[in-house]
N, C-alpha and C positions, 0 to 999 in steps of 0.2 A: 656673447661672442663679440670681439672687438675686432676692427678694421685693422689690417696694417696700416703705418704710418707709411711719410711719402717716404722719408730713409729707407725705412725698412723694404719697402718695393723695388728702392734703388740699391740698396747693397743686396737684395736677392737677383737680379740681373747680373749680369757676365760681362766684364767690363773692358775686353778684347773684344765680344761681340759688339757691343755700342761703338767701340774705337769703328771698327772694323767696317761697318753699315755707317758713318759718319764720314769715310776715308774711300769706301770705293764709289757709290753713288755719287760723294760731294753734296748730298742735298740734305743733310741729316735726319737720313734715317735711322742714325740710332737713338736718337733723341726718339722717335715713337716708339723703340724696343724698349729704352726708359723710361716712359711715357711723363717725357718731358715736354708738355705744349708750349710752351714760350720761349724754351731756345728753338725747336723745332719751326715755328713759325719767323723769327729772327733771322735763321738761316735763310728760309725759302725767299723772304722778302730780300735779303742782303742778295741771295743769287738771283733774284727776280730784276732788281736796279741795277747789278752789273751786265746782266744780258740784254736790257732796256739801254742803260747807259752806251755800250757798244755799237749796238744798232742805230738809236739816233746822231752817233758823232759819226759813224763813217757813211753818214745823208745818202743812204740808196746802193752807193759804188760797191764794188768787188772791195772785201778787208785784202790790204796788203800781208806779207808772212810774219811780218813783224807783227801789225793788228793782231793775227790770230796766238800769237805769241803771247802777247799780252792780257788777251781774254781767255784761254786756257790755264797764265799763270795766276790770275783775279783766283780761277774756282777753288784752282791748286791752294792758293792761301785759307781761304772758306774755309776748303775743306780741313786744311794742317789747323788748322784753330778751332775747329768744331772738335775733331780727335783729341787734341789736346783738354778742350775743357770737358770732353764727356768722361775720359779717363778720370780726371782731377774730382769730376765732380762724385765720380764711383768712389776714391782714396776717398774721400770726406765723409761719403756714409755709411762705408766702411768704418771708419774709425769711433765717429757718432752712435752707429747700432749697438759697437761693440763696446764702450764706453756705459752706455745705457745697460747692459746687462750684466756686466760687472757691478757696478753699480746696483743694481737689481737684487743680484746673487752676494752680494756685500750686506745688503741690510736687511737678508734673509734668514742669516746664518743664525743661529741661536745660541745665544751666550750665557754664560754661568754670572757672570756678576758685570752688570750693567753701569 
């Protein structure tokens, strides 16, 4: 019995669902539906320093509307770049798995003169 590979784990997942959990939370959670730990954790830390970073420049006060403007559009990017490459990274193993068994089924076939 052999494991799937990490590909194969990743082109068997649903790659609107990853988009989709990457883009409404903002905190990439589709990375753990791919069970991708290192964008996963990436994300958390990038959203963790922008909502640190926030909090210690406006030292205590009330954020003005603009401030919140601005830390609502931080997540907004997070998150448009998390969807982006979680899609991308689905197209790639996608195309990787299916490469591999072509390939597979290529040099299965059985031929008359070699």
């Amino acid at each position: 019995m052999s494991y799937p590979s990490r590909d194969e784990i990743l082109a068997s997942s649903k790659g609107w669902v990853a988009s989709f959990l990457n883009f409404l939370p903002g905190l990439g959670s589709g990375y753990l539906y791919q069970r991708r730990w290192k964008p996963y954790f990436l994300t958390i830390t990038s959203s963790t320093v922008w909502f640190a970073l926030g909090f210690f420049l406006q030292g205590g006060s009330e954020p003005s509307q603009r401030e919140q403007i601005i830390g609502i559009s931080g997540l907004f990017l997070i998150s448009i770049i998390t969807v982006i490459e979680a899609n991308l990274a689905f197209k790639k193993a996608i195309n990787k798995t299916t490469a591999e068994e072509e390939k597979k089924m290529s040099s299965d076939k059985k031929r008359w003169f070699k």
